[in-house]
C-alpha positions in Angstrom: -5.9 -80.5 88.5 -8.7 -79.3 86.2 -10.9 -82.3 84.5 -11.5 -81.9 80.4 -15.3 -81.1 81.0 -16.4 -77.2 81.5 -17.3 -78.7 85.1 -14.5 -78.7 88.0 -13.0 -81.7 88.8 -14.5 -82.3 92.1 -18.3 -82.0 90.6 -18.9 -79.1 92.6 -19.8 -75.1 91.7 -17.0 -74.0 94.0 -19.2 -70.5 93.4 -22.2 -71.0 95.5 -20.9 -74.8 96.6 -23.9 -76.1 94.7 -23.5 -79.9 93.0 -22.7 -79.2 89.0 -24.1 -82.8 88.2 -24.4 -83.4 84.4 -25.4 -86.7 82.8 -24.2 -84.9 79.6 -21.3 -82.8 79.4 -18.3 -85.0 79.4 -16.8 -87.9 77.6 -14.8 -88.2 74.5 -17.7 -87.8 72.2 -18.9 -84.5 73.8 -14.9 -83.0 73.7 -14.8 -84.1 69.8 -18.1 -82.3 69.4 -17.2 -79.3 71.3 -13.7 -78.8 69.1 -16.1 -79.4 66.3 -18.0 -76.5 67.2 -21.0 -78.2 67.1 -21.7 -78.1 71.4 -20.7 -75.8 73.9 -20.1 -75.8 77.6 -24.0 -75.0 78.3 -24.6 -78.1 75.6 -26.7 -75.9 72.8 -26.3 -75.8 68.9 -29.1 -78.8 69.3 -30.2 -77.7 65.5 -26.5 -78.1 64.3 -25.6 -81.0 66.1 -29.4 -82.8 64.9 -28.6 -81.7 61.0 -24.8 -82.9 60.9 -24.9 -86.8 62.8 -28.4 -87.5 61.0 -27.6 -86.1 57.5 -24.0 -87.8 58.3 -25.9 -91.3 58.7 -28.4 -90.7 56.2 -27.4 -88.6 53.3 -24.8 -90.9 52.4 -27.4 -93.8 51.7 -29.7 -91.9 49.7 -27.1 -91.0 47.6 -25.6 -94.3 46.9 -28.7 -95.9 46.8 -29.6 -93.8 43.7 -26.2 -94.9 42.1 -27.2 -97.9 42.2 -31.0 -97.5 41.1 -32.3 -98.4 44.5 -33.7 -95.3 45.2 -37.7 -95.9 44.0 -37.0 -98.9 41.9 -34.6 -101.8 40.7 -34.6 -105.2 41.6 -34.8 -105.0 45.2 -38.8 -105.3 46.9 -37.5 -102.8 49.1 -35.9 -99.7 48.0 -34.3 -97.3 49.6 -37.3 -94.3 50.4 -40.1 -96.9 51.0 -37.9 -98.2 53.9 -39.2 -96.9 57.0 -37.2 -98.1 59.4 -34.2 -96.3 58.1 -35.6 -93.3 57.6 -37.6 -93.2 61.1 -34.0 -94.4 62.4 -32.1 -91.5 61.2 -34.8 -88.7 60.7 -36.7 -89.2 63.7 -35.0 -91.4 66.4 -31.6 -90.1 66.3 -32.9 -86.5 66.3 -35.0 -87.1 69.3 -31.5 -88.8 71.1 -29.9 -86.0 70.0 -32.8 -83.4 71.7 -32.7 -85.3 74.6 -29.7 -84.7 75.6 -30.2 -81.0 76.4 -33.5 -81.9 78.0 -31.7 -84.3 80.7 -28.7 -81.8 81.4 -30.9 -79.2 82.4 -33.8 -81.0 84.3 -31.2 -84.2 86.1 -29.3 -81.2 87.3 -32.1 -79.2 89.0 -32.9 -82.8 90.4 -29.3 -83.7 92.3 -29.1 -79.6 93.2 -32.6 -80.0 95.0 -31.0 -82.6 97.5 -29.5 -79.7 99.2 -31.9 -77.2 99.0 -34.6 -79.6 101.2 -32.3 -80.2 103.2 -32.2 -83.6 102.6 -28.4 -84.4 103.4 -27.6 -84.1 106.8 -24.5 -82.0 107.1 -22.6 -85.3 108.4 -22.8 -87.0 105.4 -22.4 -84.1 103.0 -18.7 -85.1 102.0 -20.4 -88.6 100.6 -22.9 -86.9 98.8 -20.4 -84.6 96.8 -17.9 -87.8 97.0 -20.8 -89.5 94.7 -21.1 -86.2 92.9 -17.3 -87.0 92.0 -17.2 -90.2 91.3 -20.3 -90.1 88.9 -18.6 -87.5 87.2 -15.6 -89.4 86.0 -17.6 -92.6 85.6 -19.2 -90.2 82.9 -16.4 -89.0 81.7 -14.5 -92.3 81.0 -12.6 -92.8 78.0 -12.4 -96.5 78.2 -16.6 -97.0 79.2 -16.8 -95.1 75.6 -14.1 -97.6 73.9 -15.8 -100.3 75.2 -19.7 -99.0 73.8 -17.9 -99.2 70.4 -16.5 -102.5 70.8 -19.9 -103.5 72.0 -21.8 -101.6 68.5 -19.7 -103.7 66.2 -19.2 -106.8 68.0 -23.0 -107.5 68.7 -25.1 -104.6 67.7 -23.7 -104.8 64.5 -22.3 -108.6 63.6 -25.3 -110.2 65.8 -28.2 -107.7 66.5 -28.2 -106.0 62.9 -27.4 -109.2 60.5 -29.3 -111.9 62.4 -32.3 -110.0 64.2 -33.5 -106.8 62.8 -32.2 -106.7 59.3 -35.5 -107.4 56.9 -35.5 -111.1 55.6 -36.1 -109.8 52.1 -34.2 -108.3 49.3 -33.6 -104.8 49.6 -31.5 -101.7 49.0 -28.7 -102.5 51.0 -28.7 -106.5 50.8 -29.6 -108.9 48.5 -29.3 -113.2 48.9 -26.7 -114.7 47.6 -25.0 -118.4 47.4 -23.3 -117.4 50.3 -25.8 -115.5 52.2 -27.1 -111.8 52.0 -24.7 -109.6 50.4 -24.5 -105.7 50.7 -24.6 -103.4 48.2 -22.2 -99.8 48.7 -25.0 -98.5 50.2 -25.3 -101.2 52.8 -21.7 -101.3 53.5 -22.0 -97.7 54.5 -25.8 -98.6 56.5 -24.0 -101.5 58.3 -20.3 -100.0 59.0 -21.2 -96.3 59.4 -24.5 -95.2 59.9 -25.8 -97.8 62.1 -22.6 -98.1 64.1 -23.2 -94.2 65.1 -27.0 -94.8 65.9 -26.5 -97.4 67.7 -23.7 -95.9 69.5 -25.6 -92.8 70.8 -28.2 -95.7 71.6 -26.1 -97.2 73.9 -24.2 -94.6 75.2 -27.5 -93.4 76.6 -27.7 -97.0 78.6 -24.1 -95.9 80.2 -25.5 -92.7 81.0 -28.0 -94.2 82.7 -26.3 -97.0 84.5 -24.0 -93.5 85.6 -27.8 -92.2 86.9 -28.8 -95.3 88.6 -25.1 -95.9 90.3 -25.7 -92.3 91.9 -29.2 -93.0 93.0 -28.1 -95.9 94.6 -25.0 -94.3 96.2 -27.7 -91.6 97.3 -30.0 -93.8 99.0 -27.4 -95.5 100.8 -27.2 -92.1 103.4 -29.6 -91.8 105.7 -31.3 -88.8 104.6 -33.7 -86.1 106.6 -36.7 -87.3 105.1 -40.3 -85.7 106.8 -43.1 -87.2 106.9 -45.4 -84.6 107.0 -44.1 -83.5 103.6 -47.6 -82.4 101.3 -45.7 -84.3 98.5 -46.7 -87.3 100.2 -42.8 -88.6 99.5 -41.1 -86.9 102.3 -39.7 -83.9 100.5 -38.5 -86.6 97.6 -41.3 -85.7 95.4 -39.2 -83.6 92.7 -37.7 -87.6 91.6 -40.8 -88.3 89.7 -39.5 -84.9 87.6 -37.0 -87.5 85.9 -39.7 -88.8 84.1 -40.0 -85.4 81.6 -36.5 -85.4 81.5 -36.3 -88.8 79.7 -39.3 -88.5 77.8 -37.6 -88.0 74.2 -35.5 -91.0 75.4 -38.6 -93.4 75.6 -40.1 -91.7 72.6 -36.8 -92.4 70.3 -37.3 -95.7 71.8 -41.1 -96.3 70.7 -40.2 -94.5 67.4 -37.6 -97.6 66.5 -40.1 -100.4 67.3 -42.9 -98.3 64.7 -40.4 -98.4 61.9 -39.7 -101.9 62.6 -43.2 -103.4 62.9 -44.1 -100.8 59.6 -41.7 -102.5 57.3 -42.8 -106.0 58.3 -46.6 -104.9 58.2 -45.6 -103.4 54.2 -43.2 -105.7 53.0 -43.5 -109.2 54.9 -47.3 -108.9 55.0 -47.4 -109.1 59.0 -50.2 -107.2 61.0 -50.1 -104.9 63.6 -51.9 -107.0 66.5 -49.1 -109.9 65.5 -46.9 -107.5 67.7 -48.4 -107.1 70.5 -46.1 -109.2 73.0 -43.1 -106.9 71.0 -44.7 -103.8 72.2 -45.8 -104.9 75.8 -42.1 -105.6 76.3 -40.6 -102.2 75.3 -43.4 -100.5 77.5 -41.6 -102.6 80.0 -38.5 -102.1 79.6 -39.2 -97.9 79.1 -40.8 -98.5 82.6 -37.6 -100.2 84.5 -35.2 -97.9 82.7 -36.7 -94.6 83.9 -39.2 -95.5 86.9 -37.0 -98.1 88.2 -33.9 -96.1 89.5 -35.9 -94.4 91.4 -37.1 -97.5 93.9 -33.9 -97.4 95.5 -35.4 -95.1 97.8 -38.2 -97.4 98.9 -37.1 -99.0 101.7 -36.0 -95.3 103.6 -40.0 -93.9 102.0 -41.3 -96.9 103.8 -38.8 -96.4 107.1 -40.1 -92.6 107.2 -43.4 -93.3 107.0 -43.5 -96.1 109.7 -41.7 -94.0 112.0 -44.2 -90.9 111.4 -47.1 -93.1 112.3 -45.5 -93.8 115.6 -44.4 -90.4 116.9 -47.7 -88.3 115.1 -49.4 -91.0 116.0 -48.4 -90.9 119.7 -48.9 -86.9 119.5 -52.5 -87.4 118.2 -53.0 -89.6 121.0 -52.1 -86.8 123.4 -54.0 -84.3 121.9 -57.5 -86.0 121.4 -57.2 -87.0 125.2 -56.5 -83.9 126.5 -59.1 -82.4 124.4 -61.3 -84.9 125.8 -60.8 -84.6 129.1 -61.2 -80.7 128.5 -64.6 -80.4 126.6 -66.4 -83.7 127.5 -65.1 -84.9 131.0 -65.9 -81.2 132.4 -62.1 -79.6 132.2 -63.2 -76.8 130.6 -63.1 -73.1 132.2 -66.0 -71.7 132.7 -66.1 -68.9 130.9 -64.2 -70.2 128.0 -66.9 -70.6 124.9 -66.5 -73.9 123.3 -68.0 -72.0 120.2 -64.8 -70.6 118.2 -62.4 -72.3 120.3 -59.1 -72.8 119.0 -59.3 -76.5 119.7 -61.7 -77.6 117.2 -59.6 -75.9 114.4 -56.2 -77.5 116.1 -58.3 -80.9 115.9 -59.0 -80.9 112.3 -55.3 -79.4 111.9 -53.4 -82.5 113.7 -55.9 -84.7 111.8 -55.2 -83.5 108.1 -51.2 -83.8 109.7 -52.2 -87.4 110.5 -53.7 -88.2 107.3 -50.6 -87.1 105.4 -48.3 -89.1 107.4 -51.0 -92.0 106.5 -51.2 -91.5 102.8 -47.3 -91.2 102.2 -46.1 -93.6 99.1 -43.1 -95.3 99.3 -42.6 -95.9 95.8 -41.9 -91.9 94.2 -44.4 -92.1 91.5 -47.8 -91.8 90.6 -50.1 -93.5 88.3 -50.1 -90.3 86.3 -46.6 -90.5 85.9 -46.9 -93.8 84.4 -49.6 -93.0 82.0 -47.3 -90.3 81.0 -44.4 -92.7 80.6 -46.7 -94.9 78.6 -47.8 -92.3 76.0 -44.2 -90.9 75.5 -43.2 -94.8 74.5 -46.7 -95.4 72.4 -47.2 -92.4 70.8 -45.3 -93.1 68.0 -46.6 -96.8 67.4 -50.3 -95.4 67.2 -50.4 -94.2 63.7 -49.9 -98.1 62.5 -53.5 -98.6 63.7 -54.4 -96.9 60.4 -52.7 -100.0 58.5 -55.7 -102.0 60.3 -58.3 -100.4 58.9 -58.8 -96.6 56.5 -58.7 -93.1 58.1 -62.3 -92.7 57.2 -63.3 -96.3 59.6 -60.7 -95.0 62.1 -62.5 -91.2 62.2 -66.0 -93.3 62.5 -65.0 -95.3 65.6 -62.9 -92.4 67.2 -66.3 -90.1 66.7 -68.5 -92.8 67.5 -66.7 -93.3 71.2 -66.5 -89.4 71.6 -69.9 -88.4 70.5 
């Protein structure tokens, strides 16, 4: 029986018996998309799927909001285009969720594939390797997981989150206080029952995806897998992991581009400064961090295993080979006419002790320090340009020449 994603049912290219793992192509959201002809089995039309679900969420409001004169003016202190959260929301955030897609279909499934081709599942436990395969597949493809995320958007992202958290305690375009409380305007009805709804949706339907990612991992790590020590990736052959990190990069940059528009419209229209959110910021570096990095620890304990064992055996073998080499060239073994000069040894030597001293340096956490300064700038970049609300361009290009030059 044939699943309703492009991939077979079992999770496998029954072609070359290679894993066809996809964080991506399934679910009821991608089918409605696909009959929409706005995605295909290989998950393009990026440029038509960007331009209809942001114009969808945001089109609507611009248009209302200038029937109801909330466009540039009115008696709102926040009209609709001098909102940037909204428009960094729609125009930039959900364009980047949307773009990031593609990205993590085609670099997550070169990942999973590359457990194979190292070797790196014994052939006795290849049936539950493809068995995760499998059951990661119709995880992802879950109608109910995808009721559920919509439940979730409107009972708390929208009712909870939106009204009591992040909506702007100030009049604006799409609220203003009443008696009673805020009240919406048409254009907020549509912000707080459509548009947002769909963000946040997306939003959360990339923590499923995720969850689906980590599940895998974990199912993964739970086989004992031919890991080898004297692997140059320093990792045992499980370097390509830390490749996850480009993959999700638009994901924490979507995510760094929401807290910007948030801390911009306090720093505008509620007079706050940019330092004031410093705790706000060190917490979404964190979470970026655990979300992408921290899947990937689950393979710690078998890193640390492999490397403890490779001490012991090279270890031993070193030990063999620098006493007979000993006994040969200082103790008097040597032939006579064998020149110590160009010998063989001295290069075998350096050889086993270069081996050694990649054994010694394995990690067992799969990233670098470069790997999380790169996480760091995909989540920060877009908060930087709010340093310029801290002091002019012209003071900022002083001080950035001044450190250069």
């Amino acid at each position: 029986m044939k699943s309703d994603t492009p991939e077979s049912s079992h999770g496998l290219d029954l072609r070359n018996d290679q894993p066809d793992f996809s964080l991506v192509l399934g679910g009821p959201l991608f089918q409605l998309l696909r009959r929409a002809r706005l995605a295909d089995d290989a998950l393009m039309m990026v440029r038509q799927r960007i331009v209809v679900i942001s114009l969808f969420a945001w089109l609507p409001l611009l248009l209302l909001s200038a029937l109801q004169g909330q466009v540039l003016g009115g008696d709102e202190s926040v009209p609709f285009l001098l909102d940037v959260d909204v428009h960094v929301r729609f125009l930039l955030a959900m364009p980047l969720l949307i773009a990031a897609e593609l990205v993590v279909h085609r670099r997550i499934r070169s990942v999973v594939a590359l457990f194979l081709d190292r070797h790196l599942i014994p052939a006795s436990a290849r049936a539950r390797f493809d068995a995760a395969i499998v059951s990661a597949m119709r995880l992802r493809n879950s109608v109910l997981a995808e009721v559920l995320l919509i439940i979730l958007v409107y009972g708390v992202g929208v009712l909870i989150i939106w009204r009591h958290y992040t909506a702007l305690d100030a009049a604006t375009w799409y609220a203003t206080a009443s008696a009673d409380g805020s009240k919406l305007s048409f254009a907020g009805m549509w912000y707080g029952y459509v548009s947002l709804p769909v963000f946040q949706f997306l939003l959360v339907r990339w923590y499923f995806r995720l969850f689906v990612w980590v599940r895998f991992l974990w199912q993964v790590s739970r086989i004992e897998l031919c890991l080898t020590p004297l692997h140059p990736d320093r990792l045992g052959g499980l370097g390509f992991l830390s490749n996850t990190v480009y993959a999700f990069a638009l994901l924490a940059t979507a995510h760094g581009a929401l807290l910007a528009g948030q801390i911009a419209n306090r720093i505008f229209f509620l007079g706050a400064a940019l330092p004031e959110f410093k705790a706000e910021i060190a917490v979404m570096l964190f979470f970026m961090l655990c979300l992408v990095l921290g899947p990937l620890l689950v393979f710690a304990p078998q890193l640390a295993q492999a490397k403890r064992i490779g001490l012991r055996e090279y270890g031993t073998l070193a030990e063999r080979y620098v006493r007979e080499f000993d006994a040969k060239w200082l103790r008097g073994g040597a032939p006579a006419d064998e020149p110590f000069v160009g010998s063989g040894d001295i290069q075998s030597l350096a050889d086993l002790g270069n081996s050694y001293e990649v054994v010694r340096s394995m990690r067992s956490v799969p990233f670098t320090k470069e790997i999380l300064l790169q996480l760091t700038v995909a989540t920060l970049a877009p908060i930087v340009p709010l340093a310029l609300t801290m002091m002019s361009l012209e003071e900022l290009l002083k001080t950035l020449f001044g450190v250069l030059f």
